[in-house]
KOLVOFI-185748 format. One record per residue (C-alpha): residue number from 1; residue in one letter; x, y, z. Coordinates in Angstrom, 3 decimals, decimal comma. Each point is the difference from the previous one (the first is absolute). Example, Ala and Ser with C-alpha at 12.3 -4.5 7.8 and 13.67 -1.06 7.14 Angstrom:
BEGIN
<seq->1 | type->a | px->12,300 | py->-4,500 | pz->7,800>
<seq->2 | type->s | px->1,370 | py->3,440 | pz->-0,660>
END
This chain:
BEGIN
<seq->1 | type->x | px->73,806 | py->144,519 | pz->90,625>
<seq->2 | type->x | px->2,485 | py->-0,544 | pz->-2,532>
<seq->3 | type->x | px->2,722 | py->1,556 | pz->1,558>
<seq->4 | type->x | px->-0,736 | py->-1,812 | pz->3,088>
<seq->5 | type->x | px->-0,020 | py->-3,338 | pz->-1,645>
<seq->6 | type->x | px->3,587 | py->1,390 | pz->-1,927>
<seq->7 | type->x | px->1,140 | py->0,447 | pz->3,546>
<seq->8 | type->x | px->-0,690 | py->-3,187 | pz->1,785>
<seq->9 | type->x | px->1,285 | py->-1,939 | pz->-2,955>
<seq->10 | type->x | px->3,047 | py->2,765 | pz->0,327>
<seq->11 | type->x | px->0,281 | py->-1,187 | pz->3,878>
<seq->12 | type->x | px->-0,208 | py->-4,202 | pz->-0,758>
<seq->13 | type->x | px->2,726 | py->0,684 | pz->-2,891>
<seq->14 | type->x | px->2,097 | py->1,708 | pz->3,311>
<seq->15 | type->x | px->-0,717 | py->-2,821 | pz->1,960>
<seq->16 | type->x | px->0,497 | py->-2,840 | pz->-2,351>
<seq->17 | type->x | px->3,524 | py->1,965 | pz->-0,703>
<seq->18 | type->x | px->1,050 | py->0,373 | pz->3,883>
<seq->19 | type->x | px->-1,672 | py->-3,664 | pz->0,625>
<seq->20 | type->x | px->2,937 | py->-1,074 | pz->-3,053>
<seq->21 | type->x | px->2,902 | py->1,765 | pz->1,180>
<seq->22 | type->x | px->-0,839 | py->-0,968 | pz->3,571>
<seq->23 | type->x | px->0,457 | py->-3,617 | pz->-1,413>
<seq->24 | type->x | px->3,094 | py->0,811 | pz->-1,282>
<seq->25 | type->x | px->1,586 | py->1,967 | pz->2,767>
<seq->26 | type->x | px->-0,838 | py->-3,481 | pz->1,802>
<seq->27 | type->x | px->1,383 | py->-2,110 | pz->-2,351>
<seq->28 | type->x | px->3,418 | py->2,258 | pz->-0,143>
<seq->29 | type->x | px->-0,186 | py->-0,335 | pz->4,229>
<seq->30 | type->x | px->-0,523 | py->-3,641 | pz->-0,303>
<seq->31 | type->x | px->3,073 | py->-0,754 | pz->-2,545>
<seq->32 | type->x | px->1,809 | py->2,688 | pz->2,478>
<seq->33 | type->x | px->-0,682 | py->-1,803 | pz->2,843>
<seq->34 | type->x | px->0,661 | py->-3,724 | pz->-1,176>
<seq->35 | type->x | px->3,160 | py->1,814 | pz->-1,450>
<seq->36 | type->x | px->0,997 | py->1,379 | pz->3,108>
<seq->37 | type->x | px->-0,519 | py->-3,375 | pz->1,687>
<seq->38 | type->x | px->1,535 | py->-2,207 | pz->-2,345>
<seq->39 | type->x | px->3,421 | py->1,890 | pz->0,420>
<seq->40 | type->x | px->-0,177 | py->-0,291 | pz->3,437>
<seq->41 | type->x | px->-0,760 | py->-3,522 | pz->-0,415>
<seq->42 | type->x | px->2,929 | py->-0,132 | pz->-2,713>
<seq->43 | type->x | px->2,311 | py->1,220 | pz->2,719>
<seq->44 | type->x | px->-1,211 | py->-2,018 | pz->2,510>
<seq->45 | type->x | px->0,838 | py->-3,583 | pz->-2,242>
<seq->46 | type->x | px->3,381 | py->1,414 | pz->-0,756>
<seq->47 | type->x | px->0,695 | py->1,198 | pz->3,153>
<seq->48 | type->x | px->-1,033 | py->-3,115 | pz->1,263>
<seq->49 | type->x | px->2,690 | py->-1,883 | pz->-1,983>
<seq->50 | type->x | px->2,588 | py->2,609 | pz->0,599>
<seq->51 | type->x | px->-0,296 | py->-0,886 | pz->4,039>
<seq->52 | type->x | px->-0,361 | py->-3,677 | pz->-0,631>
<seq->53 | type->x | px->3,570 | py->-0,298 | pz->-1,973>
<seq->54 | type->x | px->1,952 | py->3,257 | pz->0,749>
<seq->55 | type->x | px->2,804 | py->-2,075 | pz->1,597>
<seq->56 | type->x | px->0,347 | py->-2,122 | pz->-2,342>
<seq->57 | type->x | px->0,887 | py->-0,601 | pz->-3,599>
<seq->58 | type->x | px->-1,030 | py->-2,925 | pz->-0,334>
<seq->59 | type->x | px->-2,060 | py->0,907 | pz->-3,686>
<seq->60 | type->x | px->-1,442 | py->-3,771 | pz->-0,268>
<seq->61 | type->x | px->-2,080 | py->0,680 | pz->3,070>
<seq->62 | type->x | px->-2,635 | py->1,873 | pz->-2,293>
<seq->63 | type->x | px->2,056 | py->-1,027 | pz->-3,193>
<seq->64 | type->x | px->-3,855 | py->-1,008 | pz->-1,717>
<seq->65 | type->x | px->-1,424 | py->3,186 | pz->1,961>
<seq->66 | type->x | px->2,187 | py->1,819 | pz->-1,876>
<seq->67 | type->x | px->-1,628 | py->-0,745 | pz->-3,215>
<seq->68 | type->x | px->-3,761 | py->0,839 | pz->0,428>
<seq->69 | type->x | px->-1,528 | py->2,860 | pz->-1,275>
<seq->70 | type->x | px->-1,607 | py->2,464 | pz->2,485>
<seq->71 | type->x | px->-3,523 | py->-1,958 | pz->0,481>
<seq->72 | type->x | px->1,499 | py->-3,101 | pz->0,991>
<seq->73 | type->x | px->3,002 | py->1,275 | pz->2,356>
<seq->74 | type->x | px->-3,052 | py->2,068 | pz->1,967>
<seq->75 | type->x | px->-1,229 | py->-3,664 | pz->0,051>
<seq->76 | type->x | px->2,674 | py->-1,782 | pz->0,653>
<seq->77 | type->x | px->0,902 | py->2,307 | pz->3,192>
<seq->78 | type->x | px->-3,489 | py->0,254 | pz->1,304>
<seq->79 | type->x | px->-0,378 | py->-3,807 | pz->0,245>
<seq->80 | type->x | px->3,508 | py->-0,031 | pz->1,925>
<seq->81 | type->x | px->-1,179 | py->2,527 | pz->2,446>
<seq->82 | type->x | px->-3,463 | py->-2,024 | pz->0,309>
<seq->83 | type->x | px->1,414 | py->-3,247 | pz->0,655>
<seq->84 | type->x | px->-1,991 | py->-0,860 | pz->3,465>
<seq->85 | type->x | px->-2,785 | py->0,827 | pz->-2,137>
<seq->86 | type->x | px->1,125 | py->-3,317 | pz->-2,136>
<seq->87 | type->x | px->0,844 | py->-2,369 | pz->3,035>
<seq->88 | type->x | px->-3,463 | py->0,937 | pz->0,910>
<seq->89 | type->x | px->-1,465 | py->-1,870 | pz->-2,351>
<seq->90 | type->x | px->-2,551 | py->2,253 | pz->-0,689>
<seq->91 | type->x | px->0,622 | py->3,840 | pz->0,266>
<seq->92 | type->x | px->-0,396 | py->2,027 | pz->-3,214>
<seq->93 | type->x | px->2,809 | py->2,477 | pz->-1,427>
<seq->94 | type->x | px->-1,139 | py->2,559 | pz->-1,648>
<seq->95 | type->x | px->2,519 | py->2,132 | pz->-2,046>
<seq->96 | type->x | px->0,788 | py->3,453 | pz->0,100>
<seq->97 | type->x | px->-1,607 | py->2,092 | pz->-2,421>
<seq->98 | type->x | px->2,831 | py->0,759 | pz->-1,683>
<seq->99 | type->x | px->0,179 | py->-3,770 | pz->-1,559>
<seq->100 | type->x | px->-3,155 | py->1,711 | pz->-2,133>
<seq->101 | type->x | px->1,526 | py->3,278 | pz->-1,072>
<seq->102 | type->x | px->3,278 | py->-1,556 | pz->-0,790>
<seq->103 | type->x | px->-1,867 | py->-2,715 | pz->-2,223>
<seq->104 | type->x | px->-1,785 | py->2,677 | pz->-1,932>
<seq->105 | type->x | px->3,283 | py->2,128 | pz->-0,318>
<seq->106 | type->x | px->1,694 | py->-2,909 | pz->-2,206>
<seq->107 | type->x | px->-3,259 | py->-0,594 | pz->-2,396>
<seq->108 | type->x | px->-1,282 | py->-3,171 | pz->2,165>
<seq->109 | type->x | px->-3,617 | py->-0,532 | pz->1,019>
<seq->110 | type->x | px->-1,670 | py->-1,862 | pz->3,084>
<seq->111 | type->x | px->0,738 | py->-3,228 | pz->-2,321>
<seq->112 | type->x | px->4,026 | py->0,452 | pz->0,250>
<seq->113 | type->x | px->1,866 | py->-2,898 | pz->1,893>
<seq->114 | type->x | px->1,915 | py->1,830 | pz->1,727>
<seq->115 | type->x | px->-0,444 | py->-2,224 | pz->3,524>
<seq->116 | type->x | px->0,669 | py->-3,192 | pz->-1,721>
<seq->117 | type->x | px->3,616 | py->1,671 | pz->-0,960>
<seq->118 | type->x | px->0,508 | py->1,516 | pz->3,391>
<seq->119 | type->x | px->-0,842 | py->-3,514 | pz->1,768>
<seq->120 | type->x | px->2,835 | py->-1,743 | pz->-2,180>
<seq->121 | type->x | px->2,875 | py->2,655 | pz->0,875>
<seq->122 | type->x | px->-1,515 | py->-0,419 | pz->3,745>
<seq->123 | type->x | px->0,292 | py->-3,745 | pz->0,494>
<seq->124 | type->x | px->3,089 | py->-0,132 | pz->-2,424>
<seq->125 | type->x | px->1,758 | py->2,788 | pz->2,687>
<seq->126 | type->x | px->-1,826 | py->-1,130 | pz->3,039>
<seq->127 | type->x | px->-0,058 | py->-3,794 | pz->1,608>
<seq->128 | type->x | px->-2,285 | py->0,977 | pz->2,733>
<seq->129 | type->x | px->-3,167 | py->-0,423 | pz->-1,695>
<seq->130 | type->x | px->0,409 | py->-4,379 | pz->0,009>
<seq->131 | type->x | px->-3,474 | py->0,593 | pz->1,900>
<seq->132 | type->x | px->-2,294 | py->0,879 | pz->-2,953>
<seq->133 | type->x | px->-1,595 | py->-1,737 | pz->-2,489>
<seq->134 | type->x | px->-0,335 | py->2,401 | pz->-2,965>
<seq->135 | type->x | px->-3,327 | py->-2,147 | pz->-0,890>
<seq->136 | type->x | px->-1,436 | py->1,742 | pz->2,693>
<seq->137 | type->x | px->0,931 | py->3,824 | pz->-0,770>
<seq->138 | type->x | px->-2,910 | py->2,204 | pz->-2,035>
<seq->139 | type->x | px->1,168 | py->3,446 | pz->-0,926>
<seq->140 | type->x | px->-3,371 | py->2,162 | pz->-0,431>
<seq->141 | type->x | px->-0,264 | py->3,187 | pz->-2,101>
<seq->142 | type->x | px->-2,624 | py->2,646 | pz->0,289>
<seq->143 | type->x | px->-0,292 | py->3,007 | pz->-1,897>
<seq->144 | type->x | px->-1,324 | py->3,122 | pz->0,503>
<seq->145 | type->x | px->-1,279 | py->2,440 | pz->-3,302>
<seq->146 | type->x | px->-0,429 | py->3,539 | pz->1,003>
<seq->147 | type->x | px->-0,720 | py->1,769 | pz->-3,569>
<seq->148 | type->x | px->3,048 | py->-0,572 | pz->-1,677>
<seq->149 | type->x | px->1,888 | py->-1,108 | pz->2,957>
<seq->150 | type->x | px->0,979 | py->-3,685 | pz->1,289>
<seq->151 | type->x | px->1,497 | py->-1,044 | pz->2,674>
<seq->152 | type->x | px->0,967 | py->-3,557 | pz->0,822>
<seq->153 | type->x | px->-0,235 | py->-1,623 | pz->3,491>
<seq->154 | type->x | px->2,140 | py->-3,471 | pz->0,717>
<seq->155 | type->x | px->-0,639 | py->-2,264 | pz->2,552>
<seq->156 | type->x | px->1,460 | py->-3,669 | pz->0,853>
<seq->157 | type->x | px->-1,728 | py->-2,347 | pz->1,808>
<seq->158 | type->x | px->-0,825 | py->-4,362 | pz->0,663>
<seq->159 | type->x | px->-1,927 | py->-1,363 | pz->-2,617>
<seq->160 | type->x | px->-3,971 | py->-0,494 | pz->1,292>
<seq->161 | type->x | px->0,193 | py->-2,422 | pz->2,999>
<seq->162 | type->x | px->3,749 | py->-0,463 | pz->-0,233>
<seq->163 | type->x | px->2,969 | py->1,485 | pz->1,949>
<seq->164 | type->x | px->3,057 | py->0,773 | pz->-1,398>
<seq->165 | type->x | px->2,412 | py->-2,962 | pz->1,577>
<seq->166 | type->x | px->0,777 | py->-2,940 | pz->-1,996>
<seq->167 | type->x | px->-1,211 | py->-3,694 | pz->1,221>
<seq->168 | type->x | px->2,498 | py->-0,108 | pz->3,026>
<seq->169 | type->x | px->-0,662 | py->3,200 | pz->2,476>
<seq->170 | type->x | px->-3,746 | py->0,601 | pz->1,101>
<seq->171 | type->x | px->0,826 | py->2,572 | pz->2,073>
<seq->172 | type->x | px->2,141 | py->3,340 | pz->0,615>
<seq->173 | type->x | px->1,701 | py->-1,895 | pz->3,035>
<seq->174 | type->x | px->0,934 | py->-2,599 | pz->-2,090>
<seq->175 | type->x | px->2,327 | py->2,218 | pz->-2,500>
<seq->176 | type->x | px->1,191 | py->1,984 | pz->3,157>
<seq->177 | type->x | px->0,861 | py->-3,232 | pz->1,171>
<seq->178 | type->x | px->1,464 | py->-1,414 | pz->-3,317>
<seq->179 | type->x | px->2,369 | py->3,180 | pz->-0,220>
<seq->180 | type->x | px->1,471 | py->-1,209 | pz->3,291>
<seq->181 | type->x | px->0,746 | py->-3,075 | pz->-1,202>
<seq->182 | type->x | px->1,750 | py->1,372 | pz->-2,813>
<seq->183 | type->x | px->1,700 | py->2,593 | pz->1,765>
<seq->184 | type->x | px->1,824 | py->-2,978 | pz->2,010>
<seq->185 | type->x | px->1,135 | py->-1,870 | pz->-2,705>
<seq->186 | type->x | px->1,184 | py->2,785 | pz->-2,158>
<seq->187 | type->x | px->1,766 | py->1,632 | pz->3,218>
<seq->188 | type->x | px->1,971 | py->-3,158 | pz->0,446>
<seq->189 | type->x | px->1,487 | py->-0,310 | pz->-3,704>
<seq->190 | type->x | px->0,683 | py->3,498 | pz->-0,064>
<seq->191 | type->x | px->2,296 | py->-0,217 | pz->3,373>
<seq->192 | type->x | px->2,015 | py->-2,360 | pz->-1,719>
<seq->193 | type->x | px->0,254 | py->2,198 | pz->-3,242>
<seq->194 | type->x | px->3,397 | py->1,542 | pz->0,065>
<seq->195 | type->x | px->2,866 | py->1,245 | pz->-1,706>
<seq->196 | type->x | px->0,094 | py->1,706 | pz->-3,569>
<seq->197 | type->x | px->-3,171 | py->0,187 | pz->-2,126>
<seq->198 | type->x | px->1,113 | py->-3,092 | pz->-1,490>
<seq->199 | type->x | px->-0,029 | py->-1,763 | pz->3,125>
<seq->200 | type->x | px->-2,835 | py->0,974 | pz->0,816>
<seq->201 | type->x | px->-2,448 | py->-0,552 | pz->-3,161>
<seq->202 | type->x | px->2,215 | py->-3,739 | pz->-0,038>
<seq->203 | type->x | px->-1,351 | py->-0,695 | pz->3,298>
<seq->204 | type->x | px->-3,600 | py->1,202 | pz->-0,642>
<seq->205 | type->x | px->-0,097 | py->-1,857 | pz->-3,103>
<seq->206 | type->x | px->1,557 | py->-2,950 | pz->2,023>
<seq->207 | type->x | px->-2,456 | py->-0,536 | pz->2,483>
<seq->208 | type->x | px->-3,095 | py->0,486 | pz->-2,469>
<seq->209 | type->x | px->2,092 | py->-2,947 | pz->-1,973>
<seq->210 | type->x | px->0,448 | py->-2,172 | pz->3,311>
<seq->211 | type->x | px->-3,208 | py->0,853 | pz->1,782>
<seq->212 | type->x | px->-2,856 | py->0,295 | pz->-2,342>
<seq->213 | type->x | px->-1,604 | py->-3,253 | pz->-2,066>
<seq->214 | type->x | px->-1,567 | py->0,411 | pz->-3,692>
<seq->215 | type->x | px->-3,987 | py->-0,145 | pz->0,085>
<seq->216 | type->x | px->-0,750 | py->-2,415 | pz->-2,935>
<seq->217 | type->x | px->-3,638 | py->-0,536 | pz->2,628>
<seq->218 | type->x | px->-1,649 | py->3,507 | pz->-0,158>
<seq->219 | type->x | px->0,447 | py->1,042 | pz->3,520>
<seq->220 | type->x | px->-1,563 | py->2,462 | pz->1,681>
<seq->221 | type->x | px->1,926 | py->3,282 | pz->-0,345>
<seq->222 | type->x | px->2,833 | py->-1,161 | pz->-2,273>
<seq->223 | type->x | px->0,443 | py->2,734 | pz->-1,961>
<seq->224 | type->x | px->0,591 | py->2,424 | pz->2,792>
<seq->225 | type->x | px->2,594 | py->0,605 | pz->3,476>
<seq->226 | type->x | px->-2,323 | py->-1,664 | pz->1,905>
<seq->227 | type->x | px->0,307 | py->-3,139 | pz->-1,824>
<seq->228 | type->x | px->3,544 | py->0,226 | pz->-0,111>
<seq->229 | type->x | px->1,133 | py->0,988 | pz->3,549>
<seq->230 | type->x | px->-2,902 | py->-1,569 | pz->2,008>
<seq->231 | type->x | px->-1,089 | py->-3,051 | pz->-2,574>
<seq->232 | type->x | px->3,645 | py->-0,549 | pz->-1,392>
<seq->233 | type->x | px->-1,896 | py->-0,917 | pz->-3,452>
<seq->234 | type->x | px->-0,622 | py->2,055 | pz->-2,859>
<seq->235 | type->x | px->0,260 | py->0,591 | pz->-3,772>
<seq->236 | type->x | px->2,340 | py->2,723 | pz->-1,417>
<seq->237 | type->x | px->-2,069 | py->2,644 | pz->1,086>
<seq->238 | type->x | px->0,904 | py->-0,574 | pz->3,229>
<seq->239 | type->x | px->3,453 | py->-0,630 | pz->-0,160>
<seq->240 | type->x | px->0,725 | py->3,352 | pz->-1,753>
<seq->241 | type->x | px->-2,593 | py->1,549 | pz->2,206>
<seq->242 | type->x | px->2,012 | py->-0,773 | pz->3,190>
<seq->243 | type->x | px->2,971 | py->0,653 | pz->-1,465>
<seq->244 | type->x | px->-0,611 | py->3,910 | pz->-0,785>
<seq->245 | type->x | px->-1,821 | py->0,121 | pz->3,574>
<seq->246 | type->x | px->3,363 | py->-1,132 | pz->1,264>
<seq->247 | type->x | px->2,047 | py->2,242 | pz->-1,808>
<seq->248 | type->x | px->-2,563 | py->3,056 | pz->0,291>
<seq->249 | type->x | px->1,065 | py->-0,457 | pz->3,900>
<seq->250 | type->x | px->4,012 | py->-0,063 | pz->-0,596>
<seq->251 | type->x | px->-0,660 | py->3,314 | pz->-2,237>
<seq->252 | type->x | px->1,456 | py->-1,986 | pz->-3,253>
<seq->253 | type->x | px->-2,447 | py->1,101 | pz->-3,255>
<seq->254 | type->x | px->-1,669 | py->-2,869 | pz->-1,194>
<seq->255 | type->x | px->-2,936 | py->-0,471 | pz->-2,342>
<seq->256 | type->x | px->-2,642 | py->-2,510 | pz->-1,037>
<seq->257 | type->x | px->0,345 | py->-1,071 | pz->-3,467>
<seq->258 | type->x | px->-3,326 | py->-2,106 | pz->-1,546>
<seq->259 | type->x | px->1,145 | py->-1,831 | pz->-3,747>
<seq->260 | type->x | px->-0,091 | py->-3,456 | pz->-1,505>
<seq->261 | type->x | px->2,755 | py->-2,823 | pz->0,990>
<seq->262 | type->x | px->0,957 | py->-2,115 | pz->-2,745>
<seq->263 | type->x | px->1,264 | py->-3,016 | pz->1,095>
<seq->264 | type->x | px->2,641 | py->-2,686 | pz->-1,458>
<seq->265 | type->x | px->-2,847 | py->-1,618 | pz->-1,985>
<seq->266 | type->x | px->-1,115 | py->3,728 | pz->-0,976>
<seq->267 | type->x | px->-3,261 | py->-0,421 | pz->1,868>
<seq->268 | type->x | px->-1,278 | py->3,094 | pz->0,683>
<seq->269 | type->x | px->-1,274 | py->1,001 | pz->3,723>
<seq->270 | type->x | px->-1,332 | py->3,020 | pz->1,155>
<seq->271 | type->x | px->2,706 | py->0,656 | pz->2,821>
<seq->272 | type->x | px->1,399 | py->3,000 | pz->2,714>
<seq->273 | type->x | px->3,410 | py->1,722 | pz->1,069>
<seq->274 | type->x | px->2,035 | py->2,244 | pz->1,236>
<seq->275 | type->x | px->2,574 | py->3,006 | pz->-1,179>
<seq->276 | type->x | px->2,491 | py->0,839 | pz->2,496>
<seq->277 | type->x | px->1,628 | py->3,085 | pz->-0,427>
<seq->278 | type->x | px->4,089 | py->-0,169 | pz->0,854>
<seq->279 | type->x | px->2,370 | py->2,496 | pz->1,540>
<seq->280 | type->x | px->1,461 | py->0,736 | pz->-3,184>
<seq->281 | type->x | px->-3,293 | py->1,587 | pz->-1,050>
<seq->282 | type->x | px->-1,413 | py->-3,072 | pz->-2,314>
<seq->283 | type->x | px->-2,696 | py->-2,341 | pz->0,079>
<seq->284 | type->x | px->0,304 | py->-4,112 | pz->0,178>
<seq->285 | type->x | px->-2,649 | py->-2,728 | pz->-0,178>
<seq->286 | type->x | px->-0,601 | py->-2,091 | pz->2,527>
<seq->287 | type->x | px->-2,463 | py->-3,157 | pz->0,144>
<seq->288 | type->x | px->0,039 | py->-2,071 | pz->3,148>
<seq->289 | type->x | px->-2,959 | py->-2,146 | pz->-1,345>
<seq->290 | type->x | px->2,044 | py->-1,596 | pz->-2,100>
<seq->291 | type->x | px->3,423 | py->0,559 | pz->1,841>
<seq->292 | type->x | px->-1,835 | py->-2,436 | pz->2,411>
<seq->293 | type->x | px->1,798 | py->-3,326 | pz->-0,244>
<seq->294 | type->x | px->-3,561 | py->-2,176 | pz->-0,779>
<seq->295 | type->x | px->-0,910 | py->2,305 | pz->-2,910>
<seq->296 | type->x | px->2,154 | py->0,348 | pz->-3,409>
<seq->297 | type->x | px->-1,354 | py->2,199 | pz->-2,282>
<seq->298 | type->x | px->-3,523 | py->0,504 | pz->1,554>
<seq->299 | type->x | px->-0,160 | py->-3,885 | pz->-0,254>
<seq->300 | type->x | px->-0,980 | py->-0,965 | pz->3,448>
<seq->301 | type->x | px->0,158 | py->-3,762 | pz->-0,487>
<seq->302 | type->x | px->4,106 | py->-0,144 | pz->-0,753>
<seq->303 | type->x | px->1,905 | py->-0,672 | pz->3,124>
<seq->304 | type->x | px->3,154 | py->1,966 | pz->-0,097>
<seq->305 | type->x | px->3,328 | py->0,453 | pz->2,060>
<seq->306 | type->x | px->1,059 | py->3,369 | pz->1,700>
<seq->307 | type->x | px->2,478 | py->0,086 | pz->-2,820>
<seq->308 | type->x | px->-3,294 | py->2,038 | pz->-1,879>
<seq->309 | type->x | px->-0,594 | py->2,398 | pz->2,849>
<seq->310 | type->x | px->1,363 | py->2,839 | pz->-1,460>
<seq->311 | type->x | px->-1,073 | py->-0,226 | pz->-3,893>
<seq->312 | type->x | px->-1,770 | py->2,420 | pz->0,323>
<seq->313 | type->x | px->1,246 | py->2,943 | pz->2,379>
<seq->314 | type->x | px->1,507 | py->3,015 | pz->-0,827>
<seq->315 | type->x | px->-0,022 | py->-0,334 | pz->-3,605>
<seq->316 | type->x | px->-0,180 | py->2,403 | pz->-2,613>
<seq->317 | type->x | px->-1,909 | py->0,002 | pz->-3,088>
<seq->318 | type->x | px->2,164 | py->-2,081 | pz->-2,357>
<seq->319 | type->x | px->-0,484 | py->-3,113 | pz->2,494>
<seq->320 | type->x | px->-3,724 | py->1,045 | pz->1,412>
<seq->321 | type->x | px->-1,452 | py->0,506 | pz->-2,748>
<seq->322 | type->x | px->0,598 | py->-3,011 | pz->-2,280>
<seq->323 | type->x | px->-2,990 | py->-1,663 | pz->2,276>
<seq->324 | type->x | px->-1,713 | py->3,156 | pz->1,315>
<seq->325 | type->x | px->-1,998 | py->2,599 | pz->-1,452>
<seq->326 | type->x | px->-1,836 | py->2,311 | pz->1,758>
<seq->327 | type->x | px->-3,311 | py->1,943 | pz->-0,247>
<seq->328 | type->x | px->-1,175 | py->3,313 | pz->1,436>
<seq->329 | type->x | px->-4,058 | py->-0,706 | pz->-0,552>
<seq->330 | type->x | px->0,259 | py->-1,999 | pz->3,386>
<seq->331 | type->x | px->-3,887 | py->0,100 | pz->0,154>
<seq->332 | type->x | px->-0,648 | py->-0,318 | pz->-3,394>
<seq->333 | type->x | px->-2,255 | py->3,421 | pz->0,260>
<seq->334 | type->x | px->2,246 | py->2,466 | pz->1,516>
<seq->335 | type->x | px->2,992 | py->1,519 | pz->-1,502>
<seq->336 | type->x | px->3,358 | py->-1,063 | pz->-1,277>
<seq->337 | type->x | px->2,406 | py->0,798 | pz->2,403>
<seq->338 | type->x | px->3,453 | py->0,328 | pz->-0,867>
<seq->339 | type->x | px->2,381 | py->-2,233 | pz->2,208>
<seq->340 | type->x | px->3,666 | py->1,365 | pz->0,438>
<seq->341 | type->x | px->2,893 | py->-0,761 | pz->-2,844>
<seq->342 | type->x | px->1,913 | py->-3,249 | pz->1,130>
<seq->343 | type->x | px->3,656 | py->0,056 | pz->-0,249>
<seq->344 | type->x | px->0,773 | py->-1,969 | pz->-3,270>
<seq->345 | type->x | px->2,604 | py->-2,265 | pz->2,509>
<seq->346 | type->x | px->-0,106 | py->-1,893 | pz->3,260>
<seq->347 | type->x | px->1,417 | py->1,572 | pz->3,135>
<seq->348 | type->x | px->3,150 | py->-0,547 | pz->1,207>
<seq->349 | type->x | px->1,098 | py->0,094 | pz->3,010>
<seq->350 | type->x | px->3,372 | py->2,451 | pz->0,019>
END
């Protein structure tokens, strides 16, 4: 009887051992697996970039791409490549497992902000999203504990009862519809941009300065293209906004810049711009809000002469800056991106 008893305890101690290392052998095909996917998934973002700008380089089309760490460029690409899911109003993305792994793999947990940093390089490198109201936008987590395994799931999606568009589209057919209206208007300016880059970012900046009103009354969309090519009123957002969607098209680098303006009472003013990058391989400021002839040194109320249109285009640092400073926290809970090094002196024309 004893023996018998020695035995079956000798069997559940087998058991309990081949029940453990079965666990285990799962676990080790389960971190395999996700491992195996989230490389493929790693190729498939970066191959995914490498097709969308292989003819071109152009580096200030992803310049704030550039600068995420491996979570938020899986992100950053997935919402590109999901962007009918946006203009529906109310499609969820859900990102690749890899977001997860690659979270884990640099120390972060299911609390890291990771989407908050990738949705500030994506609207700072992308004007197409004018549509959404980031109000709207819930990012989800869920997390899954398999002994000492977790894995982290992603998903984005409208706030409860809410779509993702801002107050003036209600519909898909209403974006689709406000793209065509932009596409005309920014077709047009860009048939008359000609000649040199020069000539070409002075007649860009030109029209924004001729065409487009400052919004001292809160309009609808005016802090984004829409505002500024369809409305024709906006605040600096969308002058700088429309500027780099201009000069995105004529393949000229150009960034967003977000900073302080100091004006000549040294006010300060949370305010936008632009760095334009120059054939002779530097950067120079540009700010058509306050190039334009009602606005002096983001005073909106002082009625100017052409004879200020140009204060503030092309410069370098030693000018820009005496007025401007800028700031990489754009969001205020992402990260600090670095803008490029302005030449310390204005450009001149040879």
């Amino acid at each position: 009887m004893n023996n018998l008893r020695k035995k079956e305890k000798g069997i559940s101690l087998i058991l309990l051992i081949l029940i453990i290392v079965m666990l285990f052998a799962g676990c080790i095909y389960i971190a395999s697996m996700s491992a195996q996917k989230a490389n493929a998934e790693k190729i498939n973002y970066e191959t995914y970039y490498n097709d969308e700008y292989e003819d071109t380089e152009n580096e200030a089309l992803r310049y704030y791409y550039n600068q995420l760490e491996e979570p938020a460029k899986i992100m950053y690409t997935t919402i590109l490549e999901n962007e009918d899911a946006l203009k529906s109003g109310i499609k969820e993305i859900k990102f690749p497992t890899s977001v997860g792994d690659s979270v884990k793999n640099l120390g972060g947990d299911e609390n890291s902000n990771y989407f908050q940093s990738a949705w500030d390089a994506l609207t700072l490198d992308n004007l197409n999203l004018f549509y959404v109201d980031t109000n709207n936008l819930s990012i989800s987590t869920k997390t899954t504990t398999l002994l000492s395994y977790k894995s982290y799931e992603y998903t984005l999606g409208p706030q409860t009862g809410k779509k993702y568009y801002n107050s003036s589209f209600n519909t898909e057919e209403d974006i689709n519809e406000a793209f065509t209206k932009i596409d005309e208007v920014v077709n047009e300016i860009l048939s008359k941009a000609k000649g040199t880059r020069y000539q070409k970012i002075l007649y860009v900046h030109d029209w924004l300065v001729d065409n487009v009103e400052y919004d001292n009354d809160n309009t609808a969309n005016n802090d984004n293209i829409y505002g500024t090519f369809i409305n024709r009123k906006v605040v600096c957002e969308g002058y700088a906004e429309a500027l780099k969607y201009l000069l995105d098209k004529l393949n000229i680098p150009c960034v967003l810049v977000y900073g302080n303006g100091y004006d000549e009472h040294g006010n300060i003013e949370a305010h936008a711009w632009n760095y334009v990058k120059m054939e002779n391989g530097k950067w120079y400021a540009i700010d058509a809000t306050w190039d334009d002839p009602l606005i002096i040194g983001g005073n909106s109320n002082t009625i100017s002469n052409s004879s200020y249109k140009y204060n503030y285009f092309l410069k370098g640092a030693n000018t820009f800056n005496k007025n401007h400073q800028n700031d990489g926290d754009v969001s205020g809970t992402g990260q600090n991106f670095i803008y490029p090094e302005l030449s310390k002196d204005d450009y001149k024309i040879n």
